[in-house]
C-alpha positions, 0 to 999 in steps of 0.5 A: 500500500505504501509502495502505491501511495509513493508511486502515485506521488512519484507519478505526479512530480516532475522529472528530474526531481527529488522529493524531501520529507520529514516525520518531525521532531516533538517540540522542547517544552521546557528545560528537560520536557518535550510535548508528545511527538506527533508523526508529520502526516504527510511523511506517514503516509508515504511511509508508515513510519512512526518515528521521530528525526526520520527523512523519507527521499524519493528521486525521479528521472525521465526513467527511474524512480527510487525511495531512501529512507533515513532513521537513526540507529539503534542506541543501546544506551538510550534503548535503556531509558525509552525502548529501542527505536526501529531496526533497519529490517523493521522500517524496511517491513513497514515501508516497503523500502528495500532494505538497502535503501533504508540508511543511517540519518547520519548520511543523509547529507552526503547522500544529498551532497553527491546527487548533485555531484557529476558522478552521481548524475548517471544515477538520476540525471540532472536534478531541476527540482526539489520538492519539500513539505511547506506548511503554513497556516498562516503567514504570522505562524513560524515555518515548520520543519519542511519550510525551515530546511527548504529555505537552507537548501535554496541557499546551498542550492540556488539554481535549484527550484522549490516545489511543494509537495503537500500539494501533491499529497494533498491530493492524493490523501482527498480520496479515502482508500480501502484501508483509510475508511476501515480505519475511519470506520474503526475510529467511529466505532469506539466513538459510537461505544463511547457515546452510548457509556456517556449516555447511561452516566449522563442522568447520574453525572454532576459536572462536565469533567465526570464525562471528560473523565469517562470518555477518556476512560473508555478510550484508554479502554480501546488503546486509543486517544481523542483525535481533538480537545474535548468539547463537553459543554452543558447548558450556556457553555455549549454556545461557544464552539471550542469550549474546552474548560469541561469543569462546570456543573450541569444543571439537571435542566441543561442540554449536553453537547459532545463534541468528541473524536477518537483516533484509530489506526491513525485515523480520526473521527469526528462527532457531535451529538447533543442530549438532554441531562434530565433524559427529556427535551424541553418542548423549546429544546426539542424545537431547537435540536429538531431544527437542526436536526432536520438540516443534518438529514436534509444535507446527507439526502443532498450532498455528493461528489462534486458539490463545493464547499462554497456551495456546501456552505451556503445550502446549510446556512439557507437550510437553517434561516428555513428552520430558524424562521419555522421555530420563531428564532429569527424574522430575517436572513440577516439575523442567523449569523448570531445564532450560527457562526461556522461553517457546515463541515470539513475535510476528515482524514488523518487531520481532523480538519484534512488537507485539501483545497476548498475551492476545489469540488468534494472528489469520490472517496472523500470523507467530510464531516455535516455539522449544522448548528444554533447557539442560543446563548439567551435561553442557555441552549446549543444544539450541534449534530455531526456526522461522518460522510462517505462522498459518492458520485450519487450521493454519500454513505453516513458513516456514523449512522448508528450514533443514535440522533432522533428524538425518540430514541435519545429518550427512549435510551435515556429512560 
C-alpha cells in the first residue's frame, strides 16, 4: 500500500526531481520536557513510519524512480531509558523500502551532497527540482520543519527550484482508500461505544469533567486517544464552539453537547451529538435540536461528489434561516449569523480538519464531516449534530449512522 501511495506521488512530480520529507521532531517544552511527538502526516503516509528525526527521499528521472529512507540507529544506551527505536529490517517491513535503501540519518547529507555531484548524475540525471513539505497556516505562524530546511537548501542550492509537495499529497490523501475508511470506520466505532457509556452516566453525572473523565476512560479502554480537545459543554457553555474548560456543573435542566473524536489506526473521527441531562427535551429544546436536526438529514439526502464547499456552505446556512424562521428564532436572513457562526463541515482524514483545497469540488472517496448548528446563548441552549460522510458520485454513505440522533430514541435510551 505504501509502495502505491509513493508511486502515485512519484507519478505526479516532475522529472528530474527529488522529493524531501520529514516525520518531525516533538517540540522542547521546557528545560528537560518535550510535548508528545506527533508523526508529520504527510511523511506517514508515504511511509508508515512512526518515528521521530526520520527523512523519507524519493528521486525521479525521465526513467527511474527510487525511495531512501533515513532513521537513526539503534542506541543501546538510550534503548535503556525509552525502548529501542526501529531496526533497519523493521522500517524496511513497514515501508516497503528495500532494505538497502533504508540508511543511517547520519548520511543523509552526503547522500544529498553527491546527487548533485557529476558522478552521481548517471544515477538520476540532472536534478531541476526539489520538492519539500511547506506548511503554513498562516503567514504570522513560524515555518515548520519542511519550510525551515527548504529555505537552507535554496541557499546551498540556488539554481535549484522549490516545489511543494503537500500539494501533491494533498491530493492524493482527498480520496479515502480501502484501508483509510476501515480505519475511519474503526475510529467511529469506539466513538459510537463511547457515546452510548456517556449516555447511561449522563442522568447520574454532576459536572462536565465526570464525562471528560469517562470518555477518556473508555478510550484508554480501546488503546486509543481523542483525535481533538474535548468539547463537553452543558447548558450556556455549549454556545461557544471550542469550549474546552469541561469543569462546570450541569444543571439537571441543561442540554449536553459532545463534541468528541477518537483516533484509530491513525485515523480520526469526528462527532457531535447533543442530549438532554434530565433524559427529556424541553418542548423549546426539542424545537431547537429538531431544527437542526432536520438540516443534518436534509444535507446527507443532498450532498455528493462534486458539490463545493462554497456551495456546501451556503445550502446549510439557507437550510437553517428555513428552520430558524419555522421555530420563531429569527424574522430575517440577516439575523442567523448570531445564532450560527461556522461553517457546515470539513475535510476528515488523518487531520481532523484534512488537507485539501476548498475551492476545489468534494472528489469520490472523500470523507467530510455535516455539522449544522444554533447557539442560543439567551435561553442557555446549543444544539450541534455531526456526522461522518462517505462522498459518492450519487450521493454519500453516513458513516456514523448508528450514533443514535432522533428524538425518540435519545429518550427512549435515556429512560
Amino acid at each position: 500500500m505504501f509502495n502505491l501511495r509513493r508511486k502515485k506521488y512519484l507519478e505526479m512530480a516532475e522529472p528530474y526531481s527529488l522529493s524531501i520529507l520529514y516525520s518531525g521532531k516533538a517540540p522542547h517544552l521546557s528545560h528537560d520536557a518535550y510535548y508528545p511527538f506527533q508523526v508529520n502526516k504527510n511523511f506517514w503516509y508515504l511511509t508508515n513510519i512512526d518515528q521521530e528525526n526520520a527523512i523519507l527521499l524519493m528521486a525521479k528521472s525521465s526513467t527511474k524512480i527510487d525511495s531512501y529512507l533515513f532513521i537513526k540507529k539503534i542506541d543501546p544506551v538510550e534503548a535503556l531509558w525509552v525502548g529501542e527505536s526501529l531496526s533497519f529490517e523493521k522500517a524496511s517491513e513497514l515501508s516497503g523500502i528495500p532494505i538497502e535503501n533504508v540508511r543511517d540519518i547520519e548520511s543523509f547529507d552526503v547522500f544529498l551532497a553527491n546527487l548533485f555531484t557529476q558522478s552521481r548524475r548517471a544515477l538520476y540525471g540532472a536534478i531541476e527540482s526539489v520538492y519539500f513539505d511547506i506548511e503554513r497556516h498562516s503567514y504570522k505562524d513560524e515555518p515548520l520543519l519542511g519550510e525551515r530546511e527548504a529555505n537552507k537548501f535554496k541557499n546551498k542550492y540556488p539554481h535549484i527550484q522549490i516545489k511543494h509537495a503537500g500539494l501533491i499529497i494533498a491530493d492524493l490523501r482527498g480520496s479515502k482508500d480501502d484501508t483509510e475508511i476501515k480505519a475511519i470506520q474503526g475510529a467511529l466505532e469506539v466513538s459510537r461505544v463511547a457515546n452510548l457509556k456517556l449516555l447511561d452516566a449522563l442522568k447520574t453525572a454532576h459536572n462536565e469533567y465526570d464525562l471528560y473523565a469517562l470518555f477518556n476512560y473508555v478510550l484508554n479502554q480501546h488503546r486509543t486517544k481523542p483525535s481533538f480537545g474535548e468539547i463537553i459543554a452543558s447548558g450556556k457553555n455549549a454556545t461557544i464552539l471550542h469550549y474546552e474548560s469541561h469543569d462546570s456543573d450541569m444543571n439537571p435542566s441543561d442540554l449536553v453537547l459532545l463534541d468528541l473524536g477518537v483516533r484509530y489506526q491513525y485515523y480520526a473521527s469526528d462527532i457531535t451529538r447533543t442530549y438532554p441531562k434530565s433524559g427529556q427535551f424541553t418542548e423549546r429544546q426539542k424545537q431547537i435540536y429538531q431544527a437542526v436536526l432536520n438540516v443534518n438529514k436534509e444535507i446527507i439526502e443532498w450532498v455528493k461528489a462534486g458539490v463545493t464547499q462554497f456551495e456546501y456552505n451556503e445550502k446549510g446556512r439557507n437550510l437553517l434561516i428555513r428552520e430558524a424562521k419555522k421555530i420563531g428564532l429569527i424574522e430575517k436572513d440577516e439575523e442567523i449569523s448570531k445564532y450560527y457562526y461556522h461553517g457546515l463541515g470539513h475535510a476528515l482524514g488523518l487531520d481532523v480538519h484534512d488537507v485539501g483545497n476548498p475551492e476545489l469540488p468534494f472528489k469520490v472517496g472523500q470523507v467530510i464531516t455535516v455539522e449544522p448548528g444554533l447557539y442560543v446563548a439567551e435561553e442557555g441552549i446549543g444544539v450541534r449534530i455531526e456526522d461522518n460522510l462517505l462522498l459518492t458520485e450519487n450521493g454519500c454513505i453516513n458513516l456514523s449512522k448508528d450514533i443514535i440522533k432522533e428524538v425518540k430514541d435519545i429518550e427512549d435510551y435515556l429512560k
